[in-house]
N, CA, C and O atoms as CSV, one atom per row, in Angstrom:
chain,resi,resn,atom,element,x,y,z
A,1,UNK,N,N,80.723,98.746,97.914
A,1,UNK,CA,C,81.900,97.938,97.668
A,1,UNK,C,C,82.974,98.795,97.018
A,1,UNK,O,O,82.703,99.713,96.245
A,2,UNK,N,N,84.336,98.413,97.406
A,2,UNK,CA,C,85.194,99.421,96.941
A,2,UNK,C,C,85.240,98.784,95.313
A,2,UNK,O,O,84.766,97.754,94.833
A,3,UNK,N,N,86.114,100.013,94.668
A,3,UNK,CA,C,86.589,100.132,93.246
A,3,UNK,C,C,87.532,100.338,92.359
A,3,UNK,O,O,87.420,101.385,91.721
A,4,UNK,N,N,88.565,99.557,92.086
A,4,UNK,CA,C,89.662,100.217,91.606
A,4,UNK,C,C,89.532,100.643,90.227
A,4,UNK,O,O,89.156,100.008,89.242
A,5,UNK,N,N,89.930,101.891,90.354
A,5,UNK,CA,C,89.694,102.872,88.869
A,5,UNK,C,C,91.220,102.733,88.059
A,5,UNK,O,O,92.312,102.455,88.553
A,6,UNK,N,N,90.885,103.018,86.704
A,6,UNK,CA,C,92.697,103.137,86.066
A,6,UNK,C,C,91.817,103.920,84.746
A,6,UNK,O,O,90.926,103.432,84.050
A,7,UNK,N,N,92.363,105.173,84.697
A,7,UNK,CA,C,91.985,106.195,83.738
A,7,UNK,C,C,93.549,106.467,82.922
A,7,UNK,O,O,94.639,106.538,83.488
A,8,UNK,N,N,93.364,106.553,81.896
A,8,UNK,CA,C,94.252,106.459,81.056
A,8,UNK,C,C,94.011,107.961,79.783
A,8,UNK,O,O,93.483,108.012,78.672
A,9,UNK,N,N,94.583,108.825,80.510
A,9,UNK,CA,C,94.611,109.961,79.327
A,9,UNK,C,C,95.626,109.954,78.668
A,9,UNK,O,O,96.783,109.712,79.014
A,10,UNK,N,N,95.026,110.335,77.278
A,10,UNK,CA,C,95.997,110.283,75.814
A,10,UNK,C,C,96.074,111.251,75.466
A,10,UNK,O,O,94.979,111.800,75.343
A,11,UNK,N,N,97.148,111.997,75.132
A,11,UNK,CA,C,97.357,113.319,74.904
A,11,UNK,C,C,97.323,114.254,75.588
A,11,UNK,O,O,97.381,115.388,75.114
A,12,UNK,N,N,97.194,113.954,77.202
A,12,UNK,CA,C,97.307,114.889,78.094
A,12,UNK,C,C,98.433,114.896,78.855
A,12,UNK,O,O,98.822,113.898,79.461
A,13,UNK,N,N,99.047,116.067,78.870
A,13,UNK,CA,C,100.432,115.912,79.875
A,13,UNK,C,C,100.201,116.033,81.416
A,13,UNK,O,O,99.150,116.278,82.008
A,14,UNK,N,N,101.500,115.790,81.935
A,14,UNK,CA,C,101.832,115.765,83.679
A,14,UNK,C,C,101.507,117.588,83.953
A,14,UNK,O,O,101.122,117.974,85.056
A,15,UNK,N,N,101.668,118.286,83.114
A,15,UNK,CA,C,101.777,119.715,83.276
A,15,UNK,C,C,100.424,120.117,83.519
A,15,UNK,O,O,100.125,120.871,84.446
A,16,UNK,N,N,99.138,119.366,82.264
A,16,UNK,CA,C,97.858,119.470,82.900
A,16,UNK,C,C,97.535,119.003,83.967
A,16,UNK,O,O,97.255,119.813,84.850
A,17,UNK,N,N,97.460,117.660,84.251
A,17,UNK,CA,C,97.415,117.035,85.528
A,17,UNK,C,C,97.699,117.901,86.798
A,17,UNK,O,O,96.841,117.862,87.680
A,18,UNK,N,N,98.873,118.726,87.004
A,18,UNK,CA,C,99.122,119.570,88.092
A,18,UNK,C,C,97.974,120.095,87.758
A,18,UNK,O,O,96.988,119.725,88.395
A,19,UNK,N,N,97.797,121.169,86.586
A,19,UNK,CA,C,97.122,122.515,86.664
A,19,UNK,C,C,95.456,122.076,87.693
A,19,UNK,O,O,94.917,122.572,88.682
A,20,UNK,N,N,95.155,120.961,86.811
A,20,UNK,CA,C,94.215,120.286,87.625
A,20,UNK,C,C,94.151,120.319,89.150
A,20,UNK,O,O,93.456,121.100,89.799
A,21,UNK,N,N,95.144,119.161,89.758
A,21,UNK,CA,C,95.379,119.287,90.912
A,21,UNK,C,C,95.157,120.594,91.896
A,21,UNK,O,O,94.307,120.618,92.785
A,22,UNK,N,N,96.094,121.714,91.582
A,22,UNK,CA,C,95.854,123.014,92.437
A,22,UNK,C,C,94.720,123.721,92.029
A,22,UNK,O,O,94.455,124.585,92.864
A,23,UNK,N,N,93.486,123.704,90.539
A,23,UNK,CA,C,92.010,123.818,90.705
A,23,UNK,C,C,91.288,123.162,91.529
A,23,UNK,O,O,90.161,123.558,91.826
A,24,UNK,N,N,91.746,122.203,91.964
A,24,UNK,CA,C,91.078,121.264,93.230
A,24,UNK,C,C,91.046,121.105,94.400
A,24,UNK,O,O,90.449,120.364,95.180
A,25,UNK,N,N,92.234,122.403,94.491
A,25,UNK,CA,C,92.839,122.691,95.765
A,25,UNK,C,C,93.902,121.500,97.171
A,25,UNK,O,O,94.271,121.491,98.346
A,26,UNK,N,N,93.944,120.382,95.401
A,26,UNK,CA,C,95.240,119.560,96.535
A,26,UNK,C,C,96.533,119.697,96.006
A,26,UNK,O,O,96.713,120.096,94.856
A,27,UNK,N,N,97.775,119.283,97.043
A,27,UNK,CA,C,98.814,119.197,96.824
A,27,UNK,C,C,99.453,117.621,96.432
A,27,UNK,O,O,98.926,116.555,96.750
A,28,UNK,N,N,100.509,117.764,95.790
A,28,UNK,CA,C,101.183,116.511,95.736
A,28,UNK,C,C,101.402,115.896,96.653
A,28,UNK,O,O,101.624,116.758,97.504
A,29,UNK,N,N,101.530,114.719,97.228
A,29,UNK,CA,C,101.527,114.053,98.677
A,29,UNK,C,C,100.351,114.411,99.146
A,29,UNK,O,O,100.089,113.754,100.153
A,30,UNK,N,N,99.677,115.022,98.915
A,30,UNK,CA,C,98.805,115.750,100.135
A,30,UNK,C,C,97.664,114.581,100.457
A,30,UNK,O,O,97.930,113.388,100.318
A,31,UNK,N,N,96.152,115.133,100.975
A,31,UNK,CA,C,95.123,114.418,101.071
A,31,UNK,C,C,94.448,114.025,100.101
A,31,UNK,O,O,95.268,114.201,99.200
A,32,UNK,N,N,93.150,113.439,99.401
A,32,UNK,CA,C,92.387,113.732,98.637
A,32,UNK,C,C,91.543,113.610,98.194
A,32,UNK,O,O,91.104,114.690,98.587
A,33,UNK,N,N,90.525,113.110,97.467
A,33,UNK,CA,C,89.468,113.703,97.584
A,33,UNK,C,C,88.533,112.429,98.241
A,33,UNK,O,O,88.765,111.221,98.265
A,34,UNK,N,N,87.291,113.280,98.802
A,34,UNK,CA,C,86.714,112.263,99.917
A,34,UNK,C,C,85.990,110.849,99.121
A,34,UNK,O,O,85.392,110.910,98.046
A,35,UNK,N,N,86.211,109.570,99.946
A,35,UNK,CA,C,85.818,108.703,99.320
A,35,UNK,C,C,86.953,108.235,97.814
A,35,UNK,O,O,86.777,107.325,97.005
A,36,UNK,N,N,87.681,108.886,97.860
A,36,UNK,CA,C,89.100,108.116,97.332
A,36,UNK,C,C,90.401,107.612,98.543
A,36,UNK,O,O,91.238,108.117,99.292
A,37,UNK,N,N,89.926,106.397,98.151
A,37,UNK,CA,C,91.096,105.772,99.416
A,37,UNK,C,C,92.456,105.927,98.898
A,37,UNK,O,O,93.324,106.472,99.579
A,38,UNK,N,N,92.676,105.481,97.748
A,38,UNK,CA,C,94.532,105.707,97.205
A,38,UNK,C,C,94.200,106.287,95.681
A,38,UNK,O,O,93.364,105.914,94.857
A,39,UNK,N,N,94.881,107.018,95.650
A,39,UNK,CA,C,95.242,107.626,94.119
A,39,UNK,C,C,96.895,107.544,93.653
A,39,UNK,O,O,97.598,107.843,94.618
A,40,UNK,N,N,97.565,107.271,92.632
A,40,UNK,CA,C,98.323,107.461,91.951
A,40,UNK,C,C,98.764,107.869,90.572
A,40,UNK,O,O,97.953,107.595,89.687
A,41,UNK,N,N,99.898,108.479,90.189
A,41,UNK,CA,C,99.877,108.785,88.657
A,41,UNK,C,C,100.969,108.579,88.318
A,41,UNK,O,O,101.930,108.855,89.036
A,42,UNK,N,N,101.088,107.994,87.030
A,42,UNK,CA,C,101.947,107.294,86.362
A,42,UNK,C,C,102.183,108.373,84.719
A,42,UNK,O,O,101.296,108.973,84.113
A,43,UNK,N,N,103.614,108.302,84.390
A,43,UNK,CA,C,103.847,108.866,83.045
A,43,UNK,C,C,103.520,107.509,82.131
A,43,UNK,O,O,103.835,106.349,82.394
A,44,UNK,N,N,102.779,108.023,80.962
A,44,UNK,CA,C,102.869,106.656,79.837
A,44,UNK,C,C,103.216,107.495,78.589
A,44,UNK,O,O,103.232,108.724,78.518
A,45,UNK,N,N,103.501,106.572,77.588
A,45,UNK,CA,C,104.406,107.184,76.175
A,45,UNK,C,C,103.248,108.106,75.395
A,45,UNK,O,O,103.446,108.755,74.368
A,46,UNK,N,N,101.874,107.994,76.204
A,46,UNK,CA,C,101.214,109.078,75.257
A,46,UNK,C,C,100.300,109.838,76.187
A,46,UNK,O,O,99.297,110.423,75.778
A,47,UNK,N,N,100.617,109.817,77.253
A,47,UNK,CA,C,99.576,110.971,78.441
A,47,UNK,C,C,100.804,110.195,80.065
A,47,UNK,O,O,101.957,110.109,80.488
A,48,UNK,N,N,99.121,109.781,80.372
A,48,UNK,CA,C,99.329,109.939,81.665
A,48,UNK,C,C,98.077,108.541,81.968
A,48,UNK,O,O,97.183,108.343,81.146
A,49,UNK,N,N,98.235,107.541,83.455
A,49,UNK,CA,C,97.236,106.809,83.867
A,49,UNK,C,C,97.350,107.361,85.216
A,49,UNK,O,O,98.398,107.911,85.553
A,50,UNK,N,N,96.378,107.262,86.002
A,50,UNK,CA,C,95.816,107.430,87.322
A,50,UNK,C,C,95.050,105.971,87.615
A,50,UNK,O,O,94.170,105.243,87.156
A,51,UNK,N,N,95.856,106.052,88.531
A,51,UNK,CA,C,95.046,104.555,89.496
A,51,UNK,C,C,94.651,104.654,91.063
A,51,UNK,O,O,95.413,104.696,92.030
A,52,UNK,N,N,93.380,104.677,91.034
A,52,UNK,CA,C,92.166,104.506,92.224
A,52,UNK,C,C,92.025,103.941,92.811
A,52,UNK,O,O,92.113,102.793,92.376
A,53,UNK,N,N,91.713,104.042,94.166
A,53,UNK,CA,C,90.442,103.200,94.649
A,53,UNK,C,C,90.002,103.799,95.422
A,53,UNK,O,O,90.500,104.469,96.327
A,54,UNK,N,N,88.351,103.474,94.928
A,54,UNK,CA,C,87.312,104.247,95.490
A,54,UNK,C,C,86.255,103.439,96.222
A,54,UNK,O,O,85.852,102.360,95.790
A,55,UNK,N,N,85.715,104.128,97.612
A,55,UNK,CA,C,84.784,103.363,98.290
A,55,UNK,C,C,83.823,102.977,97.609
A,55,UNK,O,O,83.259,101.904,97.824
A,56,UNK,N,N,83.498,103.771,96.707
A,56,UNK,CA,C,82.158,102.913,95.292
A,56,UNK,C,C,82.350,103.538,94.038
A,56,UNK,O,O,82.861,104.658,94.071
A,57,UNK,N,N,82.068,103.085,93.002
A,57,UNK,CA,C,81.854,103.724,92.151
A,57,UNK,C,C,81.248,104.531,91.645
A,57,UNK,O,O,81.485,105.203,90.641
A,58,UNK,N,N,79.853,104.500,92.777
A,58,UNK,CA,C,78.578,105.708,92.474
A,58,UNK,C,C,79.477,107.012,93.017
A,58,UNK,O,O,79.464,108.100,92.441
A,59,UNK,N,N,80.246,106.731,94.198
A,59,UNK,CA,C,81.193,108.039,94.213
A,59,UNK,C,C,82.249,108.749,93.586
A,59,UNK,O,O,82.336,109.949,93.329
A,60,UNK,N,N,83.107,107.731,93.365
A,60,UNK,CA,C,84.098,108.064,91.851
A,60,UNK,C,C,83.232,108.652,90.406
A,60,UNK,O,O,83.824,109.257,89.512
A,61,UNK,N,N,81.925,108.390,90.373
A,61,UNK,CA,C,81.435,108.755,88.894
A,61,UNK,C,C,80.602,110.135,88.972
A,61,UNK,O,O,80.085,110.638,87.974
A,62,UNK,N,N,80.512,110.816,90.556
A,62,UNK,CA,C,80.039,111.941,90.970
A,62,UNK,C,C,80.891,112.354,90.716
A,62,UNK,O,O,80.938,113.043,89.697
A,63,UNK,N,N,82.043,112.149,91.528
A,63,UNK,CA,C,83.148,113.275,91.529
A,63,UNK,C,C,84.405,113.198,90.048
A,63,UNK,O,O,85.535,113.685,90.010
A,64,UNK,N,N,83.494,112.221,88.721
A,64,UNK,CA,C,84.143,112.631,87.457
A,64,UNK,C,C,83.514,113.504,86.913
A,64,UNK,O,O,84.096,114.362,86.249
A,65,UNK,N,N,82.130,113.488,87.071
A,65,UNK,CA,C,81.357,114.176,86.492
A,65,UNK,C,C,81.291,115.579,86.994
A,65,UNK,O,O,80.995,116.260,86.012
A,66,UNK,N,N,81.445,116.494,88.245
A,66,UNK,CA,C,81.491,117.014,88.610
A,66,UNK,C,C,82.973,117.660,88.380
A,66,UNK,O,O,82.985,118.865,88.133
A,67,UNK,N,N,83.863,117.172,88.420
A,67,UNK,CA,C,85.563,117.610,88.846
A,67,UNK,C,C,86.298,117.331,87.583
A,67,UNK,O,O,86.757,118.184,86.824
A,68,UNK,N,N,86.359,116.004,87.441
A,68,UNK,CA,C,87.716,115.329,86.921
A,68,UNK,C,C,87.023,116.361,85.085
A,68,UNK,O,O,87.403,117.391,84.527
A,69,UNK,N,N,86.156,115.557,84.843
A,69,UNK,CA,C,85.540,115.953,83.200
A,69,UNK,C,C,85.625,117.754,83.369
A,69,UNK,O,O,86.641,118.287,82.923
A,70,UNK,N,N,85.013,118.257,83.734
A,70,UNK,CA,C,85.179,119.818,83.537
A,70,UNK,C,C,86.315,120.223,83.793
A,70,UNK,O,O,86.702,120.894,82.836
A,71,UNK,N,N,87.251,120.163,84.780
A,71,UNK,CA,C,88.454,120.435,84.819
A,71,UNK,C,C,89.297,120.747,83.879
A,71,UNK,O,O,89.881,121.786,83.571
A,72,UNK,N,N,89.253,118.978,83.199
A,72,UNK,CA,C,90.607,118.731,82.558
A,72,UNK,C,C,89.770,119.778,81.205
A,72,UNK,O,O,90.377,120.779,80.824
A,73,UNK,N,N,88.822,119.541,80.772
A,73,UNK,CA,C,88.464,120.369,79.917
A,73,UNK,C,C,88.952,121.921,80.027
A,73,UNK,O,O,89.415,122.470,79.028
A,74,UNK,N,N,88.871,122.410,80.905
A,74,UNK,CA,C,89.034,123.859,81.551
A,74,UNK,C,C,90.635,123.853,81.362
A,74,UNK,O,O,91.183,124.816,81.899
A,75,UNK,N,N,91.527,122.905,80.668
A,75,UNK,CA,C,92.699,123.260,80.991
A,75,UNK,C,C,93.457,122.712,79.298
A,75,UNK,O,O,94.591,122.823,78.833
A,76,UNK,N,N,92.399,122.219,78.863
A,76,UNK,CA,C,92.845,121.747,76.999
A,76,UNK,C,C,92.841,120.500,76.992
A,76,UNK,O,O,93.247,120.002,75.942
A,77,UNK,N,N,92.547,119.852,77.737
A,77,UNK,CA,C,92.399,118.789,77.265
A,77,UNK,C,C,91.590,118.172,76.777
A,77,UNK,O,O,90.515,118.016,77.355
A,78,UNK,N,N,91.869,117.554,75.412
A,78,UNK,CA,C,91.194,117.433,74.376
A,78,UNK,C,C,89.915,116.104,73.801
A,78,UNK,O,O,89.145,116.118,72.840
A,79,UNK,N,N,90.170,114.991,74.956
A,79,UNK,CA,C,89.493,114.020,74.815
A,79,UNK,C,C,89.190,113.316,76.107
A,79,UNK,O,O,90.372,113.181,76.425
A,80,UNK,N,N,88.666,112.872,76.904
A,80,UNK,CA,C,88.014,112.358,78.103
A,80,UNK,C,C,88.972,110.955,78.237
A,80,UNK,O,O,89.648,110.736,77.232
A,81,UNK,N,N,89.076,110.239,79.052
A,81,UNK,CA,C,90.599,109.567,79.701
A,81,UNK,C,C,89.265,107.946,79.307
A,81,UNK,O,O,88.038,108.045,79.343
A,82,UNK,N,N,89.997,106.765,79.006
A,82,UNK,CA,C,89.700,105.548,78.850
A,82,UNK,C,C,89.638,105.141,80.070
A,82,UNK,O,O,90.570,105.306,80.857
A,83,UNK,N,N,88.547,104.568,80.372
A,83,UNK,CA,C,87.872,104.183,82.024
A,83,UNK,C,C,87.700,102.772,82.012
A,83,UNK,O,O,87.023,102.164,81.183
A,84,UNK,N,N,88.631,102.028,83.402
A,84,UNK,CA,C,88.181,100.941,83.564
A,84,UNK,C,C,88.306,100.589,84.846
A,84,UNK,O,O,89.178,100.991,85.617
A,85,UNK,N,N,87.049,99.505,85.187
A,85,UNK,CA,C,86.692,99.834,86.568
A,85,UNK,C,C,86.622,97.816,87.173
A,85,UNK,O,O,85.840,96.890,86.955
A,86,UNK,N,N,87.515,97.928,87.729
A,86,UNK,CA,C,87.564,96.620,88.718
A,86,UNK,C,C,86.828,96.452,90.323
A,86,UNK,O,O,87.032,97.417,91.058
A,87,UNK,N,N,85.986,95.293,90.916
A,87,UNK,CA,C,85.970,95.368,92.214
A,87,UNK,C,C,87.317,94.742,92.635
A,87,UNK,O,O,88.070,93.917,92.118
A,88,UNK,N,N,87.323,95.596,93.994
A,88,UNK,CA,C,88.523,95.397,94.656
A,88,UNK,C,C,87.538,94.466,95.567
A,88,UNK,O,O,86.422,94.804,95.959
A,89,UNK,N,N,88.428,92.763,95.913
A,89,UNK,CA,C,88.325,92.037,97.052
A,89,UNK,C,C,88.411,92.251,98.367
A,89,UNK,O,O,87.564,91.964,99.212
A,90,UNK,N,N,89.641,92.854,98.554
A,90,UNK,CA,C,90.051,92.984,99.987
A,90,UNK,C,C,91.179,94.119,99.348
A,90,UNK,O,O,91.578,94.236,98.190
A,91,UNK,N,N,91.489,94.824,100.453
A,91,UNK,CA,C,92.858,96.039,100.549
A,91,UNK,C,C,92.923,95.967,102.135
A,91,UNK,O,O,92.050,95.779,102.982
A,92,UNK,N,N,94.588,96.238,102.232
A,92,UNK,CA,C,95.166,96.890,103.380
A,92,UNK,C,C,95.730,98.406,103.469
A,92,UNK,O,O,96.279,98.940,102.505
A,93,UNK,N,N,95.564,98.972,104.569
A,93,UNK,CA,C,95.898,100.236,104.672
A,93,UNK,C,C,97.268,100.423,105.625
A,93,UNK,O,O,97.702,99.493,106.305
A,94,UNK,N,N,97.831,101.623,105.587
A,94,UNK,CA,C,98.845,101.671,106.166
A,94,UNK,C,C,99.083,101.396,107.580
A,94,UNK,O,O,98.311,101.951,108.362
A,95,UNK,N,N,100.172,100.509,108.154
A,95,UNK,CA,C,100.188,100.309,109.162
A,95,UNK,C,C,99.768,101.874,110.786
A,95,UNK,O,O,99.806,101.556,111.975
């Protein structure tokens, strides 16, 4: 069942977030990562949120554990992002 994710880092800037991104080898606009259907990122007054959705959550929590957590670590960031996880009912995709 799909999953909508909303991670909320505090104290991490848009500047990490890139550095991230091109360790991961994607671009802005670009594709990304498998088993993430939509990703977005948002500025907030003390980091940054990212909002998901993922074909499951057993896959989103591989690829935190694997990617997202070592990464952002690998780049200073200092505390792990506030996780909250909704089922998604239904979604449409682009025409």
């Amino acid at each position: 069942m799909a999953v909508g994710v909303q991670l909320d880092f505090e104290g991490t800037t848009l500047e990490q977030y890139d550095q991230v991104l091109e360790k991961m080898g994607y671009v802005h606009r670009g594709s990304g990562a498998p088993g993430c259907m939509f990703h977005w990122v948002t500025k907030t007054e003390r980091g940054f949120r990212v909002t998901d959705v993922w074909e499951s959550r057993e896959i989103f929590e591989k690829f935190a554990e694997e990617k997202i957590g070592p990464l952002f670590q690998a780049v200073g960031a200092t505390a792990p992002p506030a996780i909250q996880f909704v089922e998604v009912y239904d979604y449409l995709t682009a025409g």
